[in-house]
N, CA, C, O and CB atoms as a CASP TS submission, in Angstrom:
PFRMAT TS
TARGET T0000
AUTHOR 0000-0000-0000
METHOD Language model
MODEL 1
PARENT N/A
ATOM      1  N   UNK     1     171.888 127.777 187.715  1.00  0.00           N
ATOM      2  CA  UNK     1     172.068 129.000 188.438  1.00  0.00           C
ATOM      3  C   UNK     1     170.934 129.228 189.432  1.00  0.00           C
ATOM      4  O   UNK     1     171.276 129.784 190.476  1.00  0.00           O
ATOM      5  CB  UNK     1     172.172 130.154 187.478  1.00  0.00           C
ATOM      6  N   UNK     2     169.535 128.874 189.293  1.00  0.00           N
ATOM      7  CA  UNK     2     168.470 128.746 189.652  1.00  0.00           C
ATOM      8  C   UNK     2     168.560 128.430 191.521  1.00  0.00           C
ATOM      9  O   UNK     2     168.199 128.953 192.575  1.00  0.00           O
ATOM     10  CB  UNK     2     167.889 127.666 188.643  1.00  0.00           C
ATOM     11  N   UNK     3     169.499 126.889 190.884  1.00  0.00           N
ATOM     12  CA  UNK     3     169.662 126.539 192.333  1.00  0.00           C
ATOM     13  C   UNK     3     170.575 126.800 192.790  1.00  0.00           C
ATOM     14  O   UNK     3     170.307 126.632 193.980  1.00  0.00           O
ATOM     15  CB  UNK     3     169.574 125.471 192.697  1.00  0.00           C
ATOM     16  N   UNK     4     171.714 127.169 192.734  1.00  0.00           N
ATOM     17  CA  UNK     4     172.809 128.026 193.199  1.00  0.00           C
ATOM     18  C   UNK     4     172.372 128.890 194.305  1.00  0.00           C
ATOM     19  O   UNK     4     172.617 128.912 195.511  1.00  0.00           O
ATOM     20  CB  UNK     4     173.349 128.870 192.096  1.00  0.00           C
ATOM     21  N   UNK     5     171.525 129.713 193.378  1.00  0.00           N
ATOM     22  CA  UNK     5     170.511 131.218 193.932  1.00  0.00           C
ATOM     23  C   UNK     5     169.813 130.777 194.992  1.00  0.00           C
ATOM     24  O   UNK     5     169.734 131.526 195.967  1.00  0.00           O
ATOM     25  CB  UNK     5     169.240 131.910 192.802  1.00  0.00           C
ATOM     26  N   UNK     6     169.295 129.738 195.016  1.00  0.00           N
ATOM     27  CA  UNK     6     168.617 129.226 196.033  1.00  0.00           C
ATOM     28  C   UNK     6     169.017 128.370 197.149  1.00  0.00           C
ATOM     29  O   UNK     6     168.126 128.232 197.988  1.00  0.00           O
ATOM     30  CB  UNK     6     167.841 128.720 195.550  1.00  0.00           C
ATOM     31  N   UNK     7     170.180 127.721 197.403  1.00  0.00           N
ATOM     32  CA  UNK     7     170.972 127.364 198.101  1.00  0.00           C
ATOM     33  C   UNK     7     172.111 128.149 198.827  1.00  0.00           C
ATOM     34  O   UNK     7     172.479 128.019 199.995  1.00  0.00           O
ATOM     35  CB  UNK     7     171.276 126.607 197.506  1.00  0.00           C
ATOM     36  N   UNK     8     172.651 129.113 197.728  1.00  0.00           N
ATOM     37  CA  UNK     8     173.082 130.339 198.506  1.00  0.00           C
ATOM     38  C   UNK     8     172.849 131.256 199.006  1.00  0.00           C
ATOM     39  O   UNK     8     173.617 131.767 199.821  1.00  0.00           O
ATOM     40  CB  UNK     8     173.511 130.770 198.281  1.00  0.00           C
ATOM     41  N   UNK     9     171.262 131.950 198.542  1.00  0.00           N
ATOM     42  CA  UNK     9     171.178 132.906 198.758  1.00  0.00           C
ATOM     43  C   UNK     9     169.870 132.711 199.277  1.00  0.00           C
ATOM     44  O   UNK     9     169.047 132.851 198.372  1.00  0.00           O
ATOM     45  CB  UNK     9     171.524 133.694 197.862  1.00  0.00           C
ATOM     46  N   UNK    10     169.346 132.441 200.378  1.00  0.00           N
ATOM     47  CA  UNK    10     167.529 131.592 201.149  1.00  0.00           C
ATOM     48  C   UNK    10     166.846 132.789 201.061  1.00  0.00           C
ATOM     49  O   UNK    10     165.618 132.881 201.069  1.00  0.00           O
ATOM     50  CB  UNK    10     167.360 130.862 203.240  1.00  0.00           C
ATOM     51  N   UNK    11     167.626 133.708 200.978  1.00  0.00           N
ATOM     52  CA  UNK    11     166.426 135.009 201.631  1.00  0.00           C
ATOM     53  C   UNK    11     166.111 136.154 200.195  1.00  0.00           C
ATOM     54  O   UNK    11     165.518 137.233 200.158  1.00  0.00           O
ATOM     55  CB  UNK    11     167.440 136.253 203.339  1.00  0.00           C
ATOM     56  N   UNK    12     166.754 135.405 199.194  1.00  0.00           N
ATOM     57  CA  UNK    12     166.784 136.138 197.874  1.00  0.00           C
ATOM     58  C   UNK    12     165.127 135.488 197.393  1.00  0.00           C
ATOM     59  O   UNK    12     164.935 134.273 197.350  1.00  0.00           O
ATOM     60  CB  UNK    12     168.402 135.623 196.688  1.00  0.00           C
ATOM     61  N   UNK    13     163.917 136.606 197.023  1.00  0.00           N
ATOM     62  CA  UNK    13     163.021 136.630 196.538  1.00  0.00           C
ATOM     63  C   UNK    13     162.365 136.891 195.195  1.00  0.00           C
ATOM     64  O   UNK    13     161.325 136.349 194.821  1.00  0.00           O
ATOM     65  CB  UNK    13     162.811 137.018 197.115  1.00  0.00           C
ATOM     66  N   UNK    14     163.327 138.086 194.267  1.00  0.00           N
ATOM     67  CA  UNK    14     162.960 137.979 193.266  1.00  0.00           C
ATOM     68  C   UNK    14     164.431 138.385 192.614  1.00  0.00           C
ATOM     69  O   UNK    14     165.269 139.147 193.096  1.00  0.00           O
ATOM     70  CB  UNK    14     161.679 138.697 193.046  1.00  0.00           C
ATOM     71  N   UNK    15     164.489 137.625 191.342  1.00  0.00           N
ATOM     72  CA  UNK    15     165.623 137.805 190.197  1.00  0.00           C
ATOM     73  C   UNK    15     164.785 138.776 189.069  1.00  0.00           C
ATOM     74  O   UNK    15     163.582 138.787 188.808  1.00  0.00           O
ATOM     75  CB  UNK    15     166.190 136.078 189.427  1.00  0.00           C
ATOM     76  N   UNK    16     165.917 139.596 188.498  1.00  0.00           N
ATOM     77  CA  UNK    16     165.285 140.541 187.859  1.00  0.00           C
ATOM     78  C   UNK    16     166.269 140.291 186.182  1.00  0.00           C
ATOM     79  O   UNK    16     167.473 140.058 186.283  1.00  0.00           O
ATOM     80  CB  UNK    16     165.412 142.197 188.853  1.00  0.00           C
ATOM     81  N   UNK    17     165.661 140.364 184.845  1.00  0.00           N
ATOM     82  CA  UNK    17     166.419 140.038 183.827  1.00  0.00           C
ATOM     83  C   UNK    17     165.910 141.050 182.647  1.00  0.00           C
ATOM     84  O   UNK    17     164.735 141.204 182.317  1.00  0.00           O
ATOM     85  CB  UNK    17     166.299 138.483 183.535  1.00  0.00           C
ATOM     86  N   UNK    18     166.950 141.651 182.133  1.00  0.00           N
ATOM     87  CA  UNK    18     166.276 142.356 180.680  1.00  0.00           C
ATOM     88  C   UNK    18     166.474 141.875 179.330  1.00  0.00           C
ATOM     89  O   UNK    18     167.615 141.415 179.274  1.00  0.00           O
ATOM     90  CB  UNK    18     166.747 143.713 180.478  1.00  0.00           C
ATOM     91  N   UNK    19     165.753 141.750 177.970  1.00  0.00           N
ATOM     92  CA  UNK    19     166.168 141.160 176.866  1.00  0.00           C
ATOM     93  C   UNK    19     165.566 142.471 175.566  1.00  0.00           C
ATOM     94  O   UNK    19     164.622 143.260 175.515  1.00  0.00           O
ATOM     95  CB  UNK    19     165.438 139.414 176.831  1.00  0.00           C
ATOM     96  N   UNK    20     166.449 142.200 174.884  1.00  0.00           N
ATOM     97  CA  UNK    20     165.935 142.981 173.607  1.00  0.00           C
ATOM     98  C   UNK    20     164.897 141.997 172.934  1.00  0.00           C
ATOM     99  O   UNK    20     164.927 140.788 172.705  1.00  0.00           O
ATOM    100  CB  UNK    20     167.242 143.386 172.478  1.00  0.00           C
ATOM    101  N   UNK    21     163.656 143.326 172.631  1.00  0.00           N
ATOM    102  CA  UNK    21     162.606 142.503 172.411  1.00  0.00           C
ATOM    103  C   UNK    21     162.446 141.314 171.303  1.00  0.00           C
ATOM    104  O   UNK    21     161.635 140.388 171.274  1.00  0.00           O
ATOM    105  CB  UNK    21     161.718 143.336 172.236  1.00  0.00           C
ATOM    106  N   UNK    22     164.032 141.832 169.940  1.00  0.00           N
ATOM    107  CA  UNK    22     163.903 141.234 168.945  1.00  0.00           C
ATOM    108  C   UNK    22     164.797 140.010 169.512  1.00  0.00           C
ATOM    109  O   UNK    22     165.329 139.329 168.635  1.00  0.00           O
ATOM    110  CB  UNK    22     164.255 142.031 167.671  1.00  0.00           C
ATOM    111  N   UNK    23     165.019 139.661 170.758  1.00  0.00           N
ATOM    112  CA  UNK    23     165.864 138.364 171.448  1.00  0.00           C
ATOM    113  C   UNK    23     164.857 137.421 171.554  1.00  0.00           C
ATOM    114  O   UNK    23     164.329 137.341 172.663  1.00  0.00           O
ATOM    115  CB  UNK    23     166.589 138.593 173.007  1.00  0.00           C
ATOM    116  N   UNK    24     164.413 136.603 170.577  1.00  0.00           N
ATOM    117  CA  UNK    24     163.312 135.540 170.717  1.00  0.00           C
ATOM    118  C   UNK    24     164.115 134.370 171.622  1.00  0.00           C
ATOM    119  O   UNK    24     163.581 133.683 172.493  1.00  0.00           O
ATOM    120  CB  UNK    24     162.718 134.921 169.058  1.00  0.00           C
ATOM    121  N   UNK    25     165.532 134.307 171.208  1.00  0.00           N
ATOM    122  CA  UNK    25     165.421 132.473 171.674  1.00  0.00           C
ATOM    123  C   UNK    25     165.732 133.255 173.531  1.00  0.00           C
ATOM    124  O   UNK    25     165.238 132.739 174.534  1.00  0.00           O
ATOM    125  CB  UNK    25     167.387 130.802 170.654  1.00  0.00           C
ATOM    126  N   UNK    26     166.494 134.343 173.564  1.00  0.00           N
ATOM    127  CA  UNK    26     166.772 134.284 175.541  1.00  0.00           C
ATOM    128  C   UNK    26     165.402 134.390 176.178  1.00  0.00           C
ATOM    129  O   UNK    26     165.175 133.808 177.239  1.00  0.00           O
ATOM    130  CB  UNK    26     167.814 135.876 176.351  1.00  0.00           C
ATOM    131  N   UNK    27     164.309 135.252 175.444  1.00  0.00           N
ATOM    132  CA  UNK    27     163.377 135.318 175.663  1.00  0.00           C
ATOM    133  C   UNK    27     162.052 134.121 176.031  1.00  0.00           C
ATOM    134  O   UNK    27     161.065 134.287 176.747  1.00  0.00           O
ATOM    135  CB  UNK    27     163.396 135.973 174.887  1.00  0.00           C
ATOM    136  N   UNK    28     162.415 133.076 175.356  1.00  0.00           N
ATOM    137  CA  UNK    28     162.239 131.548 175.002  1.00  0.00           C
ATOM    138  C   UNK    28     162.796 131.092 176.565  1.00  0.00           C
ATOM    139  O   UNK    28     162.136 130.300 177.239  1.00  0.00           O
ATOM    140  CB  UNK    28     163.323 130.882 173.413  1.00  0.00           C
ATOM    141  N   UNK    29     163.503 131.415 176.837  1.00  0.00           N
ATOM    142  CA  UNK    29     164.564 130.719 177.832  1.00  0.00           C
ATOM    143  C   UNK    29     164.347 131.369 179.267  1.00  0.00           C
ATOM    144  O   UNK    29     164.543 130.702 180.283  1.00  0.00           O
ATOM    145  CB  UNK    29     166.244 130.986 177.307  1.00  0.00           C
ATOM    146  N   UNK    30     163.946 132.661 179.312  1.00  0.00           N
ATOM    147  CA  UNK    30     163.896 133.095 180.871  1.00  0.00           C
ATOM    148  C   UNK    30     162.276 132.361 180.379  1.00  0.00           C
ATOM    149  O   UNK    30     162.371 131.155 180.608  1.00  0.00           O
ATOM    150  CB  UNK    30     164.201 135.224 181.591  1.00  0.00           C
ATOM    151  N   UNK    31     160.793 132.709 179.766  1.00  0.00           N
ATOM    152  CA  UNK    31     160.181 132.132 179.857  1.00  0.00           C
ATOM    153  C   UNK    31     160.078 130.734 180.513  1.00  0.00           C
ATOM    154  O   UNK    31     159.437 130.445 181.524  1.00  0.00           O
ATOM    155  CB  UNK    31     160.036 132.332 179.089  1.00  0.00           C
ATOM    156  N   UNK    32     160.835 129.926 179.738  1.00  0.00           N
ATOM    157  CA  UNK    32     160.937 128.523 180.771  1.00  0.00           C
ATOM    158  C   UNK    32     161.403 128.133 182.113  1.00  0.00           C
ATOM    159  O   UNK    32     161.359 127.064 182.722  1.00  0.00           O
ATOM    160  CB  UNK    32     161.606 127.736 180.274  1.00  0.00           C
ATOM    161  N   UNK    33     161.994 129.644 182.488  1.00  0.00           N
ATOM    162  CA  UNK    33     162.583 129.601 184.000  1.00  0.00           C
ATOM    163  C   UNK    33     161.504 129.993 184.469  1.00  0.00           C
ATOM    164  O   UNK    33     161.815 129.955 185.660  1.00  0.00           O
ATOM    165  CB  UNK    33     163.859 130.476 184.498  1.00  0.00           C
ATOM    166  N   UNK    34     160.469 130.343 184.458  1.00  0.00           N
ATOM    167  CA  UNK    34     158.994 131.101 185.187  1.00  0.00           C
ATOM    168  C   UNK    34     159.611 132.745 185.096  1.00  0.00           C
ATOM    169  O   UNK    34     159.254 133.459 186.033  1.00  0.00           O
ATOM    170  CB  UNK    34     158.561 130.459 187.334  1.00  0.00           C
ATOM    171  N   UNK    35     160.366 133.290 184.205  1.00  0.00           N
ATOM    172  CA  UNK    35     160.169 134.682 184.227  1.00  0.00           C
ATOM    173  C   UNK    35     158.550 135.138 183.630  1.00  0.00           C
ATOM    174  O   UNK    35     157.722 134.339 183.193  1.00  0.00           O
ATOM    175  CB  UNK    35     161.421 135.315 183.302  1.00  0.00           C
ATOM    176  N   UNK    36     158.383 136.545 183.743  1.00  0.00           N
ATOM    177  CA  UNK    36     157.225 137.138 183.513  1.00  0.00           C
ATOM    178  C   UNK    36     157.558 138.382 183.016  1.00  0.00           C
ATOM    179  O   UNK    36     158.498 139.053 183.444  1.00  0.00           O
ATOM    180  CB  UNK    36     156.392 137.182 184.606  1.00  0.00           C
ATOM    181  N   UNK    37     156.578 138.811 181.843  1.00  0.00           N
ATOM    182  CA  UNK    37     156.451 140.082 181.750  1.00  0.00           C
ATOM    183  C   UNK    37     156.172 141.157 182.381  1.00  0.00           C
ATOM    184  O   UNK    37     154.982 141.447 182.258  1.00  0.00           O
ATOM    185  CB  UNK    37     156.004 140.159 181.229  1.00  0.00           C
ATOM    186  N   UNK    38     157.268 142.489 183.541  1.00  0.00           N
ATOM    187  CA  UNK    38     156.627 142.914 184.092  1.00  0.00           C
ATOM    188  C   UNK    38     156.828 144.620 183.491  1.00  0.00           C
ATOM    189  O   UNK    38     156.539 145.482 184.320  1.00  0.00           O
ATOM    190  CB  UNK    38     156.851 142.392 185.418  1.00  0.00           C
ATOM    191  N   UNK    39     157.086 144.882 182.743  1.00  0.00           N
ATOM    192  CA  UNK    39     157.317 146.159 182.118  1.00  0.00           C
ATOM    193  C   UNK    39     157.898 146.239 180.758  1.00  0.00           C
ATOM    194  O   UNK    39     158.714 145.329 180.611  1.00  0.00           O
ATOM    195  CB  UNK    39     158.117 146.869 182.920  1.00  0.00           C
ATOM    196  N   UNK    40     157.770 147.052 179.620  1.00  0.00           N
ATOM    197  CA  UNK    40     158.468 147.501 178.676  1.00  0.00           C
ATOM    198  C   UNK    40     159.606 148.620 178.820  1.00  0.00           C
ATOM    199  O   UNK    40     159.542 149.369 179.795  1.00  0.00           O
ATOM    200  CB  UNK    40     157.595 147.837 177.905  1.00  0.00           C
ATOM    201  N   UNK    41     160.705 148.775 177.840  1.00  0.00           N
ATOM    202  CA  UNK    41     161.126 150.084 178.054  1.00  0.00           C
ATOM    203  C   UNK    41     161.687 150.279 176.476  1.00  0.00           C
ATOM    204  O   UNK    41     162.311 149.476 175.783  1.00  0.00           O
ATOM    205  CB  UNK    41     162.289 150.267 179.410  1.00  0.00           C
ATOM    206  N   UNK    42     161.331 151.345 176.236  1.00  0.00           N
ATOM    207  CA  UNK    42     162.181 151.689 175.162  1.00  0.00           C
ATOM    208  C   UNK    42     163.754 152.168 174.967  1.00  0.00           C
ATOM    209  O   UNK    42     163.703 153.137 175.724  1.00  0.00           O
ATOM    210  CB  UNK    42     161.552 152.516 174.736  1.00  0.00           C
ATOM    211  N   UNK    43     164.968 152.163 174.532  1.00  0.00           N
ATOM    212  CA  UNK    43     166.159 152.700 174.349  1.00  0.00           C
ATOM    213  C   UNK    43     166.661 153.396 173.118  1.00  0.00           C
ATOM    214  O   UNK    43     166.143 153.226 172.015  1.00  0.00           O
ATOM    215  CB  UNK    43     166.873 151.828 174.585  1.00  0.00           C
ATOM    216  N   UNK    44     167.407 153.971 173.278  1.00  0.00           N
ATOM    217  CA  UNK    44     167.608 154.706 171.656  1.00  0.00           C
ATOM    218  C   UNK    44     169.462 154.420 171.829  1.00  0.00           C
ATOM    219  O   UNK    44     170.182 154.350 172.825  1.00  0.00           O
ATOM    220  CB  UNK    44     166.915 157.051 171.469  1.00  0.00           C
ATOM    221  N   UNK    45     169.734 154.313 170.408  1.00  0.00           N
ATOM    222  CA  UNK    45     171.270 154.008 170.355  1.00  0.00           C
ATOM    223  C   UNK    45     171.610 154.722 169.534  1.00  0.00           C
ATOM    224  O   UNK    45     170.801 154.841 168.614  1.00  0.00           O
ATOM    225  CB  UNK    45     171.792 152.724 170.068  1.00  0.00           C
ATOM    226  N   UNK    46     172.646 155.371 169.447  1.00  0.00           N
ATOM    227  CA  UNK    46     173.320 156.224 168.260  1.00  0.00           C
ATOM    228  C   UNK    46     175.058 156.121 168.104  1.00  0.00           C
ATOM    229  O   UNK    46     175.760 156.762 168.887  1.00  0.00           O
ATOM    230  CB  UNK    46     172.912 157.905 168.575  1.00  0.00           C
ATOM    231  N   UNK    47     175.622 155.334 167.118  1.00  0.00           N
ATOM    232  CA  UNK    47     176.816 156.005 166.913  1.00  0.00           C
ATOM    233  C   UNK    47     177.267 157.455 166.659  1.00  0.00           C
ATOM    234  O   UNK    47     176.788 158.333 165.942  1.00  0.00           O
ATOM    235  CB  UNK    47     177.176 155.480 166.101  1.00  0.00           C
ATOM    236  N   UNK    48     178.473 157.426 167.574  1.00  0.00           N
ATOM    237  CA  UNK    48     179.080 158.952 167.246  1.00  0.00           C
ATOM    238  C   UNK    48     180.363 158.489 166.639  1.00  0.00           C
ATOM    239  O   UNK    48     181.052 157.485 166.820  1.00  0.00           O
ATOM    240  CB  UNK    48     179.358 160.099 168.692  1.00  0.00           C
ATOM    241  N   UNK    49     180.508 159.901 165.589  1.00  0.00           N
ATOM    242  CA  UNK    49     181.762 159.896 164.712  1.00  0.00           C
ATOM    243  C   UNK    49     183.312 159.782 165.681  1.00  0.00           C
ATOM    244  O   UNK    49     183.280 160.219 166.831  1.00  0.00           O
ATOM    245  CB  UNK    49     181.697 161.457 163.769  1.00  0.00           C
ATOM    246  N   UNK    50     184.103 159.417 165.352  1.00  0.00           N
ATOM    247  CA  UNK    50     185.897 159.023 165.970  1.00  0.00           C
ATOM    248  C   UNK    50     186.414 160.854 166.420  1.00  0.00           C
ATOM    249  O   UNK    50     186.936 161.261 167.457  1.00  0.00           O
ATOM    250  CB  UNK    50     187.399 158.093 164.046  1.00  0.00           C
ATOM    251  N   UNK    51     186.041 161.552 165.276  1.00  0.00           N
ATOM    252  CA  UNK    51     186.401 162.498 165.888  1.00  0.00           C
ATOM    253  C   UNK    51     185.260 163.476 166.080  1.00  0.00           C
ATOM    254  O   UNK    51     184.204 162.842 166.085  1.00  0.00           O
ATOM    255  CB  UNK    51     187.466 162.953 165.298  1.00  0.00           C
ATOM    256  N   UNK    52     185.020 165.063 166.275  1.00  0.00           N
ATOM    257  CA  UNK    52     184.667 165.996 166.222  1.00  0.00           C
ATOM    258  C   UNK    52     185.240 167.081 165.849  1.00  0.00           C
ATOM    259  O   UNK    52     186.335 167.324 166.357  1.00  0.00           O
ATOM    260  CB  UNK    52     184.327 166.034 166.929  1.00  0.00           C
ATOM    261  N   UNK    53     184.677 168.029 164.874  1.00  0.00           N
ATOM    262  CA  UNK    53     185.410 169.106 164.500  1.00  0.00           C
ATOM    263  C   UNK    53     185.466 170.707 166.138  1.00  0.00           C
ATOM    264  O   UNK    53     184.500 171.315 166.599  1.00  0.00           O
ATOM    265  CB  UNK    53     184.419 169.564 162.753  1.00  0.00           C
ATOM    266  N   UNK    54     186.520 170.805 166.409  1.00  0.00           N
ATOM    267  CA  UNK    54     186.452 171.631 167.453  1.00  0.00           C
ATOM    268  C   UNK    54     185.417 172.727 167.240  1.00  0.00           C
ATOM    269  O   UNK    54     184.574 172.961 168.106  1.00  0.00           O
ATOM    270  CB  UNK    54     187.742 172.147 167.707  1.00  0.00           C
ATOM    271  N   UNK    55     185.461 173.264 166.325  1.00  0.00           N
ATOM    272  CA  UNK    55     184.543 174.501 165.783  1.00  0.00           C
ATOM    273  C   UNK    55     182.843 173.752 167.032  1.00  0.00           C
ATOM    274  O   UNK    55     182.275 174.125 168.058  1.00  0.00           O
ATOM    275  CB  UNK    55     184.276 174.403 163.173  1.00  0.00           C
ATOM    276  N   UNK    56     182.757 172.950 166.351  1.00  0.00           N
ATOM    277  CA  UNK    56     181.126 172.050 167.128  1.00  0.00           C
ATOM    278  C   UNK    56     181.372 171.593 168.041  1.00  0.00           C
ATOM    279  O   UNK    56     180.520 170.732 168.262  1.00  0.00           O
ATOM    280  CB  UNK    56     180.337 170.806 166.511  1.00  0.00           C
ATOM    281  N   UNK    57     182.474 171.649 169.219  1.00  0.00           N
ATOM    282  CA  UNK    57     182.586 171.453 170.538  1.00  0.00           C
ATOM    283  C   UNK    57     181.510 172.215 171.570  1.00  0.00           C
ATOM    284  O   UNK    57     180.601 171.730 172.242  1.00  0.00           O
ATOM    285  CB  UNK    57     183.935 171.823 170.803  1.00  0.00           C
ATOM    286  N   UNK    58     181.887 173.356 171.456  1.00  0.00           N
ATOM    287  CA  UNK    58     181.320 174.258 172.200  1.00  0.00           C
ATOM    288  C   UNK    58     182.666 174.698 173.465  1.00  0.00           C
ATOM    289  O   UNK    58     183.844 174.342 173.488  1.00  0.00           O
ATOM    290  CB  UNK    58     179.797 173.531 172.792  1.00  0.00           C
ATOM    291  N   UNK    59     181.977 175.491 174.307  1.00  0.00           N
ATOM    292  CA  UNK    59     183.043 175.705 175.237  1.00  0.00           C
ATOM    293  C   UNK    59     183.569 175.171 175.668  1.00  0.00           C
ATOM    294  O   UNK    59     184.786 175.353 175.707  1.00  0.00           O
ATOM    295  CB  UNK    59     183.022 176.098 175.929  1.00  0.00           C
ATOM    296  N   UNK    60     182.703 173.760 176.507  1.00  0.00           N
ATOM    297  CA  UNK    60     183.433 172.848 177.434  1.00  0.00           C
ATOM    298  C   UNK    60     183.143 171.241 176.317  1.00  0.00           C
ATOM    299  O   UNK    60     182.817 171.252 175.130  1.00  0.00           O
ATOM    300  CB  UNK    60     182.544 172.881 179.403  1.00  0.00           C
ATOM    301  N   UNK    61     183.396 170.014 177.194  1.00  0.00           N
ATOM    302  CA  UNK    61     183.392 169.021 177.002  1.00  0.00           C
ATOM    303  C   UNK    61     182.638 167.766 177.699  1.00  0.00           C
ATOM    304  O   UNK    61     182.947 167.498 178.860  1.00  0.00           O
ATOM    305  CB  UNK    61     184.343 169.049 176.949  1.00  0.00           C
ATOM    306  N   UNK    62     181.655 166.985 177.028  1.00  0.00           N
ATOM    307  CA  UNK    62     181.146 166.548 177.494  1.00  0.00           C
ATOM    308  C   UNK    62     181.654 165.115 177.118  1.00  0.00           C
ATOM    309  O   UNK    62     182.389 164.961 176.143  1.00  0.00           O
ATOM    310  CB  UNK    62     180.097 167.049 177.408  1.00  0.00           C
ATOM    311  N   UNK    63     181.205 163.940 177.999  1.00  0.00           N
ATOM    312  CA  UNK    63     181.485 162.720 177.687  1.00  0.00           C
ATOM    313  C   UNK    63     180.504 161.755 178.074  1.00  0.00           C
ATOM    314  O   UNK    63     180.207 161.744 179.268  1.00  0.00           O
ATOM    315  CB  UNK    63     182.625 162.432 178.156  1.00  0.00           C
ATOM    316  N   UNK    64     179.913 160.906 177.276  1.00  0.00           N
ATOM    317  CA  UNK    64     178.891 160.046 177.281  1.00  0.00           C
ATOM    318  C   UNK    64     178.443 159.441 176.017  1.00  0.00           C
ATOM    319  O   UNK    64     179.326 159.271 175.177  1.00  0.00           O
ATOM    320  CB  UNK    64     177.918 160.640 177.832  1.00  0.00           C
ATOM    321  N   UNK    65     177.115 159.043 175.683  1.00  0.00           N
ATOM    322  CA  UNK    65     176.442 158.801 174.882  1.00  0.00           C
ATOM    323  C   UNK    65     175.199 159.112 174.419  1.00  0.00           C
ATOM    324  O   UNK    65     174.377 159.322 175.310  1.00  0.00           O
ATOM    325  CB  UNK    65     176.521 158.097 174.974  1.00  0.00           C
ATOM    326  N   UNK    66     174.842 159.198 173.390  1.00  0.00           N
ATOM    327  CA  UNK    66     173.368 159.667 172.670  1.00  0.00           C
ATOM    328  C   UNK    66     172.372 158.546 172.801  1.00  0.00           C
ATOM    329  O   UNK    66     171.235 158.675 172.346  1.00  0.00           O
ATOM    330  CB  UNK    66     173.504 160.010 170.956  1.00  0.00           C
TER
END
């Protein structure tokens, strides 16, 4: 892909990649491409239940994730 990127694209300067930190082997692997550490970030994940009881709606409705 490396050279793909570089044959197609001449004027493309930097590739940008994210991994979960507990991802040792992709982590292993952009390493050997010359990636670098250039920031941390933290995320938070939460399942939500299938339904909701209307009572705990509230007025309106929202849609997304926690």
């Amino acid at each position: 892909m490396m050279r793909w990127l570089r044959d197609d694209e001449p004027e493309l300067r930097t590739i940008s990649t994210q991994n979960a930190a507990s991802n040792a082997h992709m982590i292993a692997v952009n390493e050997r491409l010359g990636y670098r550490v250039l920031g941390r970030s933290t995320e938070y994940q939460r399942d939500l239940p299938d339904t909701v009881p209307a009572s705990s709606r509230g007025a309106g409705s929202v849609t997304g994730t926690a």
